[in-house]
N, C-alpha and C positions, 0 to 999 in steps of 0.2 A: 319445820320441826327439827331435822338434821340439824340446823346450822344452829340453831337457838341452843343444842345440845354440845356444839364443839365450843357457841360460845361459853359457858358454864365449865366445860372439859379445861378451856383456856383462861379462865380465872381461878379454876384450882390450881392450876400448873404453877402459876403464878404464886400463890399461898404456899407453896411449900418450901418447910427449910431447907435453908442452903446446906447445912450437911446436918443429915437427918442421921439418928444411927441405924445401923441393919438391917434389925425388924421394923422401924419405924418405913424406912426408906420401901421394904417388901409390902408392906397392908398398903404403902399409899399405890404402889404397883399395881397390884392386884385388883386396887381400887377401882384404878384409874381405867386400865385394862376390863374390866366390867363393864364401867360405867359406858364405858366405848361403843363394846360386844352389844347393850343396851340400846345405846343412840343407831346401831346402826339396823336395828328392826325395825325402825320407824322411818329406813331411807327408799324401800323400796315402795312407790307414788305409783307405777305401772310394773307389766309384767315386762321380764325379761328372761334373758337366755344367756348365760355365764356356762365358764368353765377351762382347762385346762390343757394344754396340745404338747405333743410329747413325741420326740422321736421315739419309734418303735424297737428301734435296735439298739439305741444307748440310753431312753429312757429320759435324756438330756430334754429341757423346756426349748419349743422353736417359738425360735423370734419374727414379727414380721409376717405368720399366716395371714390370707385376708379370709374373712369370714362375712359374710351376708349371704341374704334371701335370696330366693331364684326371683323372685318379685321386684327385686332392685329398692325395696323398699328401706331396708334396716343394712349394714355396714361395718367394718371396725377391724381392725388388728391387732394380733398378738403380741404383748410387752415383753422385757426381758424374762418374767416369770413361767411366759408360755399361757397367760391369764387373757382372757378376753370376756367381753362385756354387751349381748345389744338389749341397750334400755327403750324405755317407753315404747314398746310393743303394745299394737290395738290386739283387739280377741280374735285370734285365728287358728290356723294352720300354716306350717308355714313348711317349707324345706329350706335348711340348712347348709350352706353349703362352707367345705374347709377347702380353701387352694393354696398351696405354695408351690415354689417350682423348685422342681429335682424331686419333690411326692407326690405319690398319687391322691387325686381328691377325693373327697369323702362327702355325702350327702346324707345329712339325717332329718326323718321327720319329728318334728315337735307342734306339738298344741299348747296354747296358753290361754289364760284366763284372768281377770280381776287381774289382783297383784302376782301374779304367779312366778316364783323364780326357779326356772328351771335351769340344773344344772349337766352338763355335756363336758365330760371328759374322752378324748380323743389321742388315739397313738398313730400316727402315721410314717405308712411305708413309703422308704425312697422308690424314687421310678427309678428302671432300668434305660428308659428313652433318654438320648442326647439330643437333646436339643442347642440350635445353633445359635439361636440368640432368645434373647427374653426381654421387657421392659421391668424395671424395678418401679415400684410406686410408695415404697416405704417409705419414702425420704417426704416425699408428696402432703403424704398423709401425716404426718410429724408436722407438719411447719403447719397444720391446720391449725392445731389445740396447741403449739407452744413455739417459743421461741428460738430460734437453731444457729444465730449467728456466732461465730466463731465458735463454732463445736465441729472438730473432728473425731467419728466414730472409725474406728480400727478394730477390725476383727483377724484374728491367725491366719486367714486365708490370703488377708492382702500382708500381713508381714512375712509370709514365705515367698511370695513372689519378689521380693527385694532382694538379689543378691547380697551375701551375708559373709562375713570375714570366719573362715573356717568351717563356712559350710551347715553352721549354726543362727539359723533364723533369731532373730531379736530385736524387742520393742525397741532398745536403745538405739538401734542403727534406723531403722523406719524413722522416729523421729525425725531426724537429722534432716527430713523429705518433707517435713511439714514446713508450709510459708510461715515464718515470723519465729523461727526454732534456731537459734543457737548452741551448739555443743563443743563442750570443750572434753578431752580428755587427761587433763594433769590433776593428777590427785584427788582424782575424786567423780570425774566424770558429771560435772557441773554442766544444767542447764539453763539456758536464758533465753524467754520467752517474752516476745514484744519489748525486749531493754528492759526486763523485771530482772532483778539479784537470784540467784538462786532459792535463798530464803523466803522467796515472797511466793515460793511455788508448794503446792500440796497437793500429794502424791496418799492417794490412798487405794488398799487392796482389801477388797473384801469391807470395806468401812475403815480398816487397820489405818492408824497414819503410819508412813514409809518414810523416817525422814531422810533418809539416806538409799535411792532405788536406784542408784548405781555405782559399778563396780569401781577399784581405783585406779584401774587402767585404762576405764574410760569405755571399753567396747560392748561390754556386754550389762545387761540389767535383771535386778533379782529377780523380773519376773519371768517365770518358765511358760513360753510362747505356746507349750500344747496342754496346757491347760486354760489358758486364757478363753472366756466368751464370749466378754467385749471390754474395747477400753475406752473410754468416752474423755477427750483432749479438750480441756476448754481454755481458749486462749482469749476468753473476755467474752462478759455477757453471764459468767455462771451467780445461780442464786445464794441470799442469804445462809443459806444450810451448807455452803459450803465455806463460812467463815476461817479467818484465821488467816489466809494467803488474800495478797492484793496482785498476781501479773498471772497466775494461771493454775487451774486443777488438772492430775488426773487420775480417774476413778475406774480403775480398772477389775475386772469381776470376774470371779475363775468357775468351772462345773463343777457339777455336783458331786461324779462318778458314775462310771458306768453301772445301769442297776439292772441288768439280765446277765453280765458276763464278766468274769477275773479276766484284768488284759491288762500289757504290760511293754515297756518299750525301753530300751538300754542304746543309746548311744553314744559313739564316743569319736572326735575332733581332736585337730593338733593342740587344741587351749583346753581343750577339758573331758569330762564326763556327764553323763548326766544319766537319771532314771525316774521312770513314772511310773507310778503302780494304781489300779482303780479297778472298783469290782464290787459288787454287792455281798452285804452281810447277811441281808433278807433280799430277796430276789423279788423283784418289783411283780404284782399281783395287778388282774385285767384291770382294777378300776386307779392302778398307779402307786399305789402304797411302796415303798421300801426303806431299806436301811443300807446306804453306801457307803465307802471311804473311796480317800485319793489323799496318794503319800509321793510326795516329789522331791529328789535331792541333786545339786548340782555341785561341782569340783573342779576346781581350777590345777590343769599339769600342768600352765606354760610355765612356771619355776623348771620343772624337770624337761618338756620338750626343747623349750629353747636354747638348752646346751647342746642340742643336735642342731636345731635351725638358724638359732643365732647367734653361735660359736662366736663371728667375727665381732659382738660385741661385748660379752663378758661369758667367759669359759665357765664360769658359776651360775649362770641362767638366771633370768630375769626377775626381782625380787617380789612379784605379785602374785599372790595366791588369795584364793575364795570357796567359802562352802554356804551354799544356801538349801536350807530345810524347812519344807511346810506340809501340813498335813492336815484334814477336813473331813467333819462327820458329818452325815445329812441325813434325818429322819425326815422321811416325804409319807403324809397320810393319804388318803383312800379321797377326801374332799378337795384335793388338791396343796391344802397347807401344810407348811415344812420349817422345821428348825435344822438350822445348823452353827457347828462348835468345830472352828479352827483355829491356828494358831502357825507362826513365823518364827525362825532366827536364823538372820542371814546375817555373815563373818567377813570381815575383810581382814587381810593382813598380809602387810609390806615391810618388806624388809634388807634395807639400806645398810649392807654390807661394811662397817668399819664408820659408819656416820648415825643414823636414828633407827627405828622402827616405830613403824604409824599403823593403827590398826584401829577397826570399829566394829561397831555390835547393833546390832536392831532384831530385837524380840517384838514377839507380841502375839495376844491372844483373844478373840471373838464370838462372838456369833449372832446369829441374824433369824428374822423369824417372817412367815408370809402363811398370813390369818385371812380365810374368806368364810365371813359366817353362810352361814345355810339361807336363810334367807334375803339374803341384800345382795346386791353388787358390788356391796363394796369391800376394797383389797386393803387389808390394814398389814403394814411391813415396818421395820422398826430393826436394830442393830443395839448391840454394845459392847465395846472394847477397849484393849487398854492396849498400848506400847512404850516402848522405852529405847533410849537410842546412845550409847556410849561410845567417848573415844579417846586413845589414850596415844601418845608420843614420848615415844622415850630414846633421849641421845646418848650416844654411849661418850661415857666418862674421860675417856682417855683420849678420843680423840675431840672433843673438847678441850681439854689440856693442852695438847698438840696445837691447834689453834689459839689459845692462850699467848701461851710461850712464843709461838712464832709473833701474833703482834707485839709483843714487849719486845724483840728482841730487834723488830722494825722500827720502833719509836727509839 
């Protein structure tokens, strides 16, 4: 019944004008969106046990819990949502069990019946026990239900353990550690992935395309490393949905915001500045609800440092400068579903003393949404946004002239 419903969802899709006007474009939305909400009451065939895992302290969705029965019967893990899912449950009792390592586990009883979907939202406390090793089964369990070849997943944890040039952790220098990664740093901080152009690569944040996610100096990348959740590298093998680039994606995803506490972090490097700000506007309620922000800005001083550091190569310091700004709104309900509204504009701007200035721009603005109706198990998530990406070079006049004149006066 489900599918016979997404086929019919998939032949509307299909029927709609290529550009519809505003209102027309919103009813077919809403429509659609419905008709959805509708197909998806008739997906749940058996009972099941759904719902949402959350760090206790930041409120933040955990990735990778494993979740099953003391029975060994039922099974599954936590997505990037913090969402999980056990279907086709027979009629029982069952104990529940939540494990991840560095929390403490959690055991809950649940009964179920007929189609019964029962929903279990869960906040779990980190352990204070160090433990000396652990085995990881996450990766295990991924390669079950899907494909994993050349995908490199990178979280903040492994891009600080990278030594980092000024003491400043960054996606852009980790790369450079992946097999089949190419970087260059002149003008622009170009990647080449498996012999792919630059251009054949697609960089997105938050859904956002990024066409430009590195600086012109080469070292550092717009994206601000403590904020990041995960970045997912795919150097071949990625699906249709990620049309547009032919040699590699990557899809990198930031928090939500801390949603029990205002917290905040300022530091500052020989190349720059930077600050994070996150904290709840509504303070997250037991069964998870809140209202967040997280506002991040970053600034480039090697213009001014480098006239201490790098005296011996130009007494006027180094002509690269950068300012990157994003900021993100997260309404989280009580059911687990959540909309959010962000937005980017990250600056570049170089300048070539007596010869051009070269400078670029990349805006943009989003948001995303993560629907789990009440009765189904099923996770409906969707995005839409826009960016824009400009760049402009400008040689100065005179010294053009200068070079002019001196060829005529060689000929």
């Amino acid at each position: 019944m489900f599918l016979t419903h997404l086929g019919f969802l998939f032949i509307y899709i299909c029927r709609i004008d290529k550009k519809p006007d505003l209102m027309s474009f919103f009813k077919q939305s809403v429509l659609l969106l419905s008709f959805l909400l509708i197909s998806c009451a008739f997906y749940a065939q058996n009972a099941a046990v759904k719902g949402f895992l959350y760090d206790k302290e930041t409120g933040e969705p955990l990735i990778g819990v494993n979740i099953y029965t003391l029975n060994g019967q039922y099974s599954t893990t936590s997505n990037i949502d913090g969402y999980y899912s056990l279907t086709k449950m027979t009629e029982g009792d069952y104990q529940v069990v939540f494990s991840m390592v560095g929390f403490l586990e959690v055991i809950e009883s649940v009964s179920v019946a007929g189609r019964d979907v029962k929903m279990i939202n869960k906040k779990l406390a980190e352990d204070s026990i160090n433990l000396k090793g652990a085995d990881v089964f996450g990766e295990l369990n991924d390669q079950k239900s899907e494909v994993r070849i050349g995908i490199e997943t990178v979280t903040p944890k492994e891009i600080s353990r990278l030594p980092s040039i000024g003491g400043a952790p960054d996606i852009a220098q980790y790369l450079q550690v992946i097999p089949g990664v190419t970087f260059t740093g002149d003008q622009g901080g170009q990647l080449y992935i498996r012999g792919g152009s630059p251009i054949q690569n697609k960089v997105l944040l938050d859904g956002m395309v990024v066409y430009n996610p590195f600086h012109s100096i080469g070292l550092f990348s717009v994206f601000e490393t403590d904020i990041i959740r995960t970045a997912d590298v795919y150097t071949g093998g990625f699906n249709a949905n990620f049309g547009g680039r032919v040699s590699s994606v990557m899809d990198v995803k930031t928090i939500d915001g801390n949603k029990n506490k205002h917290k905040g972090r300022i530091a500052i490097n020989p190349f720059g500045a930077k600050a994070v700000l996150q904290g709840p506007i509504k303070k997250s309620s037991e069964n998870g609800g809140a209202i967040t922000y997280l506002l991040t800005a970053k600034r480039s001083y090697l213009q001014e440092s480098s006239k201490v550091l790098y005296d011996y190569i130009d007494e006027e310091g180094l002509p690269f400068n950068f300012l990157d700004l994003y900021g993100k709104l997260t309404f989280s309900g009580s059911s687990g579903s959540k909309f959010s509204a962000y937005g980017f504009s990250f600056n570049d701007d170089v300048r070539y003393k007596a010869i051009s200035d070269f400078n670029w721009q990349n805006n943009g603005a989003g948001a995303n949404f993560v629907v789990s109706p009440q009765t189904s198990t099923v996770l409906i998530n969707g995005f839409f946004s826009f960016s824009d990406y400009s760049i402009e070079l400008r040689e100065d006049a005179m010294y053009c002239g200068i070079v002019l004149l001196a060829v005529l006066i060689l000929d």
